[in-house]
C-alpha positions in Angstrom: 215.7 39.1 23.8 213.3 41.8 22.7 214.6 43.9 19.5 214.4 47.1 21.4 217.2 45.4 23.6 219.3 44.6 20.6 218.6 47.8 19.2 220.4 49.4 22.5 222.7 47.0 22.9 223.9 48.0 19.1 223.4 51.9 20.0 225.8 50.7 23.1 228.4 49.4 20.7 228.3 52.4 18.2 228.3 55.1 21.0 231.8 53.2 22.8 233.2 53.0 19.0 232.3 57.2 18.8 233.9 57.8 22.1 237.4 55.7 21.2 237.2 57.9 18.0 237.0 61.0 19.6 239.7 60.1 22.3 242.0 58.8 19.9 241.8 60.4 17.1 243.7 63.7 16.6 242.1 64.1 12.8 239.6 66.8 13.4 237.3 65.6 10.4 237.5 61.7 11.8 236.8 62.9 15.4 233.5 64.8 13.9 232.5 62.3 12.4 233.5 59.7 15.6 231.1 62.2 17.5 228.0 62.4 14.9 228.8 58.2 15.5 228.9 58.3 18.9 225.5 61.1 18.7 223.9 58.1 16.4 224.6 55.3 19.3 222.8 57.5 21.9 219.7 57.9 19.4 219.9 54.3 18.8 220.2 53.7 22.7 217.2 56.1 23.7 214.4 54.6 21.0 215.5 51.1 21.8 215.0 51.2 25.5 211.5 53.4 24.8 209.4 50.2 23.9 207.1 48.8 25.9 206.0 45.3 24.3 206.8 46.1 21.0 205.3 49.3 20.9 207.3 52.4 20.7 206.7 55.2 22.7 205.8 58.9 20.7 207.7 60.9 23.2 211.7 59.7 22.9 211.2 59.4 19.2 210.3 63.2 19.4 213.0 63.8 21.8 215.9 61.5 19.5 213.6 63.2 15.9 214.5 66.7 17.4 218.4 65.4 18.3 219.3 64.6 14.6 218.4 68.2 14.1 220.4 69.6 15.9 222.8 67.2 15.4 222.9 68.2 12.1 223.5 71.7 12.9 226.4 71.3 15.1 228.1 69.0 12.8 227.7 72.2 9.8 229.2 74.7 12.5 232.2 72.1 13.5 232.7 71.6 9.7 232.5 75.2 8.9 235.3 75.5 11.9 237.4 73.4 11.2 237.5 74.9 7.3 238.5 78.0 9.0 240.8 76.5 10.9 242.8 74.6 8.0 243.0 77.9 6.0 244.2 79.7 9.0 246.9 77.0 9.8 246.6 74.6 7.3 246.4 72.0 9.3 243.5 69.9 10.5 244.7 69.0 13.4 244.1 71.6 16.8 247.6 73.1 17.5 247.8 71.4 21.3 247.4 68.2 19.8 250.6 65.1 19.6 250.3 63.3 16.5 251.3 59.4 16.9 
């Protein structure tokens, strides 16, 4: 097994964690954070399956280097939404939402 395959096969694990966080999770702040998780399995996915014998390849590590910034944006917009939101509401939970 190469270590680009592990490397996926741990961005595969990470991105199914971020996905059962974001389904399950009716916290707004956990299910951001589930989804920057399940945004840093995909990276993880994308530059492990980009090597070709152990050499990685410039144009996915562009492509996943160019990700994390916007990444980073969207997670400072949902953050600055969901501030909104809890001193609308004061909640942090979305109003449609059951709570278990």
């Amino acid at each position: 097994m190469s270590t680009g395959f592990v490397f996926a096969l741990a961005g595969a694990v990470l991105f199914s964690l971020g996905v059962a966080g974001v389904v399950l999770i009716g916290h707004l702040l956990r299910r951001i954070l589930a989804f920057n998780l399940m945004g840093s399995g995909a990276f993880l996915v994308l530059v492990g399956l980009a090597q070709r014998q152990d050499v990685a390849d410039p144009v996915p590590q562009a492509m996943v280097l160019t990700g994390i910034v916007v990444a980073v944006a969207a997670t400072a917009l949902a953050l600055a939404l969901v501030r909104k939101l809890h001193a609308l509401t004061g909640q942090l939970g979305l109003p449609g939402d059951v709570d278990e």
